[in-house]
C-alpha positions as CSV (number, residue, x, y, z in Angstrom):
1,X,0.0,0.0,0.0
2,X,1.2,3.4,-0.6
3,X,1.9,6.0,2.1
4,X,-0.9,7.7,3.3
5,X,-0.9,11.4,4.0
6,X,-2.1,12.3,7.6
7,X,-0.8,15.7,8.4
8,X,1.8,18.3,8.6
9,X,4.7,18.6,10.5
10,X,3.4,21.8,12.2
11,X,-0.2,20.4,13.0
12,X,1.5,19.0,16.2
13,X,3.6,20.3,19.4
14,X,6.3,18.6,20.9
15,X,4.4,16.5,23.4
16,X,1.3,16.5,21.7
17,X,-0.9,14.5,19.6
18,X,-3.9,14.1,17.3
19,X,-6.4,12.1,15.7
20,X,-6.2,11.0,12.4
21,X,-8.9,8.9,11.0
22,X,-8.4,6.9,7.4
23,X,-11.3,4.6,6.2
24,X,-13.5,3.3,9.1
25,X,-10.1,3.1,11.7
26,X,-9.1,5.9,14.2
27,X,-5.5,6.2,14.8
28,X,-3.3,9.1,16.5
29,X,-0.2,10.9,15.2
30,X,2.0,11.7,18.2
31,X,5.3,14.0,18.4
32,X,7.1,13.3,21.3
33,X,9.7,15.5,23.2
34,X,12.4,15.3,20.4
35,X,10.4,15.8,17.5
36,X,9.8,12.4,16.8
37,X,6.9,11.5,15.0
38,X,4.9,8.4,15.4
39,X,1.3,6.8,14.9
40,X,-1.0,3.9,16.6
41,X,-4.2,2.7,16.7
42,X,-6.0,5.8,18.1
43,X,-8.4,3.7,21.3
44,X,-7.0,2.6,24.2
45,X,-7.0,-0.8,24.3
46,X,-8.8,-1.0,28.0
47,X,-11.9,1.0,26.7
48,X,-12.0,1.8,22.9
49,X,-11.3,5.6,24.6
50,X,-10.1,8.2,22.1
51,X,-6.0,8.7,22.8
52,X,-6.6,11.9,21.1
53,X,-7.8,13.3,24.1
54,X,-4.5,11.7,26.0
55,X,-1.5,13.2,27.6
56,X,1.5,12.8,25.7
57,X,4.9,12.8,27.7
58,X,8.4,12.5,26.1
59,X,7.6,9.0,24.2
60,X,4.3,8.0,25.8
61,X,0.7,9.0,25.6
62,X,-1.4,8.6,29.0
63,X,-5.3,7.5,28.1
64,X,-7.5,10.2,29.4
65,X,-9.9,8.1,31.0
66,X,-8.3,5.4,33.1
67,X,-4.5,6.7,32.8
68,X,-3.1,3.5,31.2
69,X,0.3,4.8,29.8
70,X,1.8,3.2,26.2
71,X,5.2,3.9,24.6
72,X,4.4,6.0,21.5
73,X,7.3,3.8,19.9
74,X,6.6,0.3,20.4
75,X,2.9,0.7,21.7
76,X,3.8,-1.4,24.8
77,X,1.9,-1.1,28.0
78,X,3.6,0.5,30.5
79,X,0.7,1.4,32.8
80,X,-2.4,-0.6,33.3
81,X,-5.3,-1.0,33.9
82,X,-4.9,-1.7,29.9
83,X,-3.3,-5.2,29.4
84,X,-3.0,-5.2,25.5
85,X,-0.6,-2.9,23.5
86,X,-1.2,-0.4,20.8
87,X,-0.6,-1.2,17.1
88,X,2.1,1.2,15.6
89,X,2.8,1.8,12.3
90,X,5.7,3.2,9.8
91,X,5.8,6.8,9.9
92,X,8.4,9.2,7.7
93,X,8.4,12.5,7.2
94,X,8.2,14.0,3.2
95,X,8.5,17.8,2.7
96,X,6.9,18.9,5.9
97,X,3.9,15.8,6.1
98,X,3.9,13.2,8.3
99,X,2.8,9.8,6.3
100,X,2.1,6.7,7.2
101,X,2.4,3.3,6.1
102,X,-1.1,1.4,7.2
């Protein structure tokens, strides 16, 4: 499958994320502290929550509603109450946009 266009660069902070939603799936774009850039499935794995809504610190991103934490980079649980980790998938930056490889 071809790269898939999900934002700019600038749409994100350091330390921040957002929701990016491609076909019927929900996923989240996240920058972390040292301008990485990096995508997973965008619901907690606990509670289908929305991670969009999350707290992202350095490389992790903190689920809003029951503060399970997950490693932005590997998607690993490092908090419960959430037992099962994130998806993550490709991302590179072209010319200013983040794109990712679904």
């Amino acid at each position: 499958m071809p790269w898939i266009d999900a934002c700019a660069t600038t749409d994100i902070e350091a330390e921040d994320v957002i929701r990016f939603d491609h076909g019927d799936r929900t996923f989240v774009i996240i920058r972390d502290h040292q301008d990485g850039y990096y995508c997973t499935d965008g619901l907690c794995t606990h509670e289908d929550v929305h991670l969009s809504d999350g707290l992202v610190f350095e490389a992790t991103i903190e689920c809003p509603k029951h503060s399970s934490i997950f490693d932005c980079r590997t998607g690993e649980v490092e908090t419960p109450p959430a037992c099962e980790n994130l998806c993550t998938y490709p991302v590179r930056i072209t010319n200013g946009r983040v794109e990712v490889d679904l």
